[in-house]
C-alpha positions in Angstrom: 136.2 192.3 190.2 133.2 192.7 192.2 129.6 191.6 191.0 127.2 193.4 192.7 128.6 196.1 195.0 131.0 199.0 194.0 132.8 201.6 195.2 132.3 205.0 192.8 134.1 207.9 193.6 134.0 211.5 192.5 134.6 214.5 194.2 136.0 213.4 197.3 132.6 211.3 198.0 132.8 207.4 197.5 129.5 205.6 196.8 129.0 201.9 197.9 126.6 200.9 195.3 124.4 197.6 195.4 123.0 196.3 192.2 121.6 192.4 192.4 118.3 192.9 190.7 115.5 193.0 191.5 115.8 193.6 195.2 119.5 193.5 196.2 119.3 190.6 198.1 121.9 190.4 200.6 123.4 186.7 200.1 127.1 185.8 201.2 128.5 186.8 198.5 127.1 190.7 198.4 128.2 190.6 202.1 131.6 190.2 201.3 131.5 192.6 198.0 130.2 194.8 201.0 133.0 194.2 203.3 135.5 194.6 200.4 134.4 198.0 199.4 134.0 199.3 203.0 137.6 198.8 203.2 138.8 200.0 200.1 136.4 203.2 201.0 138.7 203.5 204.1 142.3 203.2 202.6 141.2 205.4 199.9 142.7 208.6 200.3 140.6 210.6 198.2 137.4 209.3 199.8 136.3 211.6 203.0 132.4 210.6 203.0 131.1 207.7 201.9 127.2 207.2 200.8 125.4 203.2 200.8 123.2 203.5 198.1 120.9 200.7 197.1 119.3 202.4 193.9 116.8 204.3 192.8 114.0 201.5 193.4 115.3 199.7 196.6 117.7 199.6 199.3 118.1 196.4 200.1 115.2 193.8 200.8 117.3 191.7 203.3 119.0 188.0 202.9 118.8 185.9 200.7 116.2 183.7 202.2 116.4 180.8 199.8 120.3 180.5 200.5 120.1 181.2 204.1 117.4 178.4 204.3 119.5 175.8 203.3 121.7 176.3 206.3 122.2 174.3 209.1 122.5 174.9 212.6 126.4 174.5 212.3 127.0 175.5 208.9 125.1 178.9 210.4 127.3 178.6 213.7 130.4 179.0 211.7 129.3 182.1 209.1 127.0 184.5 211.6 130.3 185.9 213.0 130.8 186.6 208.7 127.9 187.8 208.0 127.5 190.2 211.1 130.6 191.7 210.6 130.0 191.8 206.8 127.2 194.0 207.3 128.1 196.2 210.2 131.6 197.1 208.0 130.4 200.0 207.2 130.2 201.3 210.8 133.9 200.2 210.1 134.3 203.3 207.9 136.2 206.2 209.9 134.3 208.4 207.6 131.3 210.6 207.9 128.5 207.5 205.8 125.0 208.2 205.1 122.5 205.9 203.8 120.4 206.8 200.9 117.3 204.8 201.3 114.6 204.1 198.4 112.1 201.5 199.0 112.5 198.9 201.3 115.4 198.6 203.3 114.5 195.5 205.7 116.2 192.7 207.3 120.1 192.7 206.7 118.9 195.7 204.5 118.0 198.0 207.7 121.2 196.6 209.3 123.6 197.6 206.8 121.9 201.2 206.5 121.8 201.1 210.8 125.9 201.0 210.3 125.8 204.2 208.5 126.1 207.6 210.7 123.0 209.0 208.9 120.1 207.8 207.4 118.0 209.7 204.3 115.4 208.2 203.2 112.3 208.8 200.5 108.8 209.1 201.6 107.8 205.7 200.2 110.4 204.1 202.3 109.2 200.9 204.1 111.8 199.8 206.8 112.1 197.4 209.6 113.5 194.0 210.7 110.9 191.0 209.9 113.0 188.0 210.7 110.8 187.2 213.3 108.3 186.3 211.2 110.5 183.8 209.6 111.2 182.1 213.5 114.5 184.2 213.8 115.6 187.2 215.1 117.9 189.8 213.3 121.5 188.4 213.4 123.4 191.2 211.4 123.5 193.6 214.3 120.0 194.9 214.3 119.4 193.8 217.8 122.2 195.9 218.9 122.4 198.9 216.8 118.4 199.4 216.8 118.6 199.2 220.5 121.2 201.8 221.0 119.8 204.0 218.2 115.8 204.1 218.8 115.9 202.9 222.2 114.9 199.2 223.9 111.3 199.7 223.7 110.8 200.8 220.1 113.2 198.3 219.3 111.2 195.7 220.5 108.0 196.4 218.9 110.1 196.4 215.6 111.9 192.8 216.4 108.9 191.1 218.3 106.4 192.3 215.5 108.5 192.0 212.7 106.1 194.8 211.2 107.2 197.3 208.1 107.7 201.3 209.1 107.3 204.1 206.6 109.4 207.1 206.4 107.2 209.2 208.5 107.1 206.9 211.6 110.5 206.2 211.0 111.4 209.8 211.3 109.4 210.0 214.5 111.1 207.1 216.2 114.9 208.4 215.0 115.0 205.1 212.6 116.1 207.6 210.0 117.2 211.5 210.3 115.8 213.1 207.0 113.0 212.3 204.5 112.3 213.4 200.7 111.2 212.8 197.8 112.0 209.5 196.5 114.0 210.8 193.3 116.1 213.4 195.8 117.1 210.6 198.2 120.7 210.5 196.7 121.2 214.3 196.2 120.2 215.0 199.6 122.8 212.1 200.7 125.7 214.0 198.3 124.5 217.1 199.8 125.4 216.1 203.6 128.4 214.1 202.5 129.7 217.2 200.7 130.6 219.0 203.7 133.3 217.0 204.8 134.8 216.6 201.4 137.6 219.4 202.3 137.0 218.4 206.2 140.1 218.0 208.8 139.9 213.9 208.3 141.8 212.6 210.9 139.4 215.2 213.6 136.2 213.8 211.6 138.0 210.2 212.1 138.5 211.3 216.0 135.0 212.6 216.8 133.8 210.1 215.2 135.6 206.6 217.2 135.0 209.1 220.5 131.1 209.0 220.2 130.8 205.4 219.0 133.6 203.4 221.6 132.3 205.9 224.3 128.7 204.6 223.8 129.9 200.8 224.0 131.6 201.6 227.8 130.8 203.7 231.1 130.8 207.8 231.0 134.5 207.2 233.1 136.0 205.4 230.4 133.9 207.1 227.3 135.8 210.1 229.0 139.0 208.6 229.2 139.0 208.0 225.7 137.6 211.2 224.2 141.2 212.5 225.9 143.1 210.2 224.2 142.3 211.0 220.7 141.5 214.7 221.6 145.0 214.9 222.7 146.3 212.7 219.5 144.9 215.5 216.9 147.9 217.6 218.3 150.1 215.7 216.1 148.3 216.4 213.2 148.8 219.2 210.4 145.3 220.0 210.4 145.4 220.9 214.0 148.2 223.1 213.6 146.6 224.5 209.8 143.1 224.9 211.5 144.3 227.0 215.1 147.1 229.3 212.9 143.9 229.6 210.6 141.6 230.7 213.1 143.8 233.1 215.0 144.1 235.3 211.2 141.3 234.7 209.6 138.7 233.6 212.0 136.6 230.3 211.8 135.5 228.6 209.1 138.2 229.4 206.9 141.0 226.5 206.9 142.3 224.4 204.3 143.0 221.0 205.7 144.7 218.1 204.0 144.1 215.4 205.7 147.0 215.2 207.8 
């Protein structure tokens, strides 16, 4: 039985909830409570969305610095493959994720929310990636991810500074896609998650491995492999549900189940 993270679902929407008062520090043992209910969000059948949800006061304030500083240089070399893949898990998910964000979300924080496909955050939101500050660099993905999300540049100026963004900057630069009020953070996450409760899953699943392999390789091969699961939803029932829907009734209108 996990400690501090659980999967909650209801209503087709699974929530992977952090609770390690006071500020969800992220030692090794949430990062495998993480991993673990990533992938019991994924074999869940009756999960089609899945929300990271840190709270209503915080997200998650990063590592656990006073674990992580007893480390060495090779006990370190042996877990960073652990704990990256511990917190990018949820970019694992071949589900439509969102991260509600309250409060800080820094550090490993930021990195686990930068797995998510979306990120909602309240207008008191202070995010960023201040390991440099400690004389280290992000090491749960946020080198990568940021990159790829907000761009080299911006990325940059949030590693090399190590400096703290609020929500509206963070909208700006595309760190997150939606801001309100801090009490409507994980509404508004249930609210986008909602519509893909009744969704075709294995297309959602297509789409999404199409976009995210296709922006690790070349346009050629991203190509390539947007034809290969394209051409793999024609051995679904939803394909066939969705086109025989479409022709009598129009768009819009299927009911899929996620086959």
């Amino acid at each position: 039985m996990a400690e501090f993270v659980t999967l909650e679902v209801s209503d087709g929407i699974g929530t992977i909830r952090l609770d390690r008062p006071p500020m969800n520090a992220l030692n090794r043992q949430v990062q495998e409570e993480i991993r673990a209910a990533a992938r019991e969000a994924t074999v869940n059948s009756d999960v089609k969305a899945v929300i990271v949800y840190g709270g209503e006061k915080v997200f998650a304030a990063g590592a656990d610095i006073k674990e992580m500083a007893e480390l060495s240089y090779v006990q370190m070399s042996e877990i960073i493959a652990d704990l990256q893949s511990a917190l990018g898990s949820v970019a694992d998910i071949p589900k439509p994720t969102v991260a509600a964000i309250t409060g800080y979300a820094l550090g490993g924080g930021l990195e686990l929310a930068l797995g998510a496909d979306r990120r909602i955050a309240g207008d008191n939101a202070k995010v960023g990636v201040p390991e440099i500050l400690l004389g280290i660099i992000p090491g749960g993905g946020g080198t990568q991810r940021l990159a790829r999300l907000i761009g080299p540049s911006k990325a940059k100026d949030l590693v090399f500074t190590g400096r703290f963004v609020g929500a509206d900057e963070a909208l700006q630069m595309g760190l997150v896609d939606e801001v309100v009020a801090p009490d409507e953070v994980y509404a508004a996450a249930r609210t986008w998650a909602s519509q893909f409760t009744r969704g075709a899953t294995r297309a959602l699943a297509a789409a999404k491995a199409a976009i995210d392999q296709g922006l690790d390789t070349d346009l050629d091969t991203g190509l390539k492999i947007e034809q290969h699961v394209f051409a793999g939803l024609f051995a679904t029932k939803d394909r066939t549900i969705g086109m025989e829907s479409f022709v009598a009734n129009g768009p819009g209108k299927a009911e899929f189940v996620g086959e």
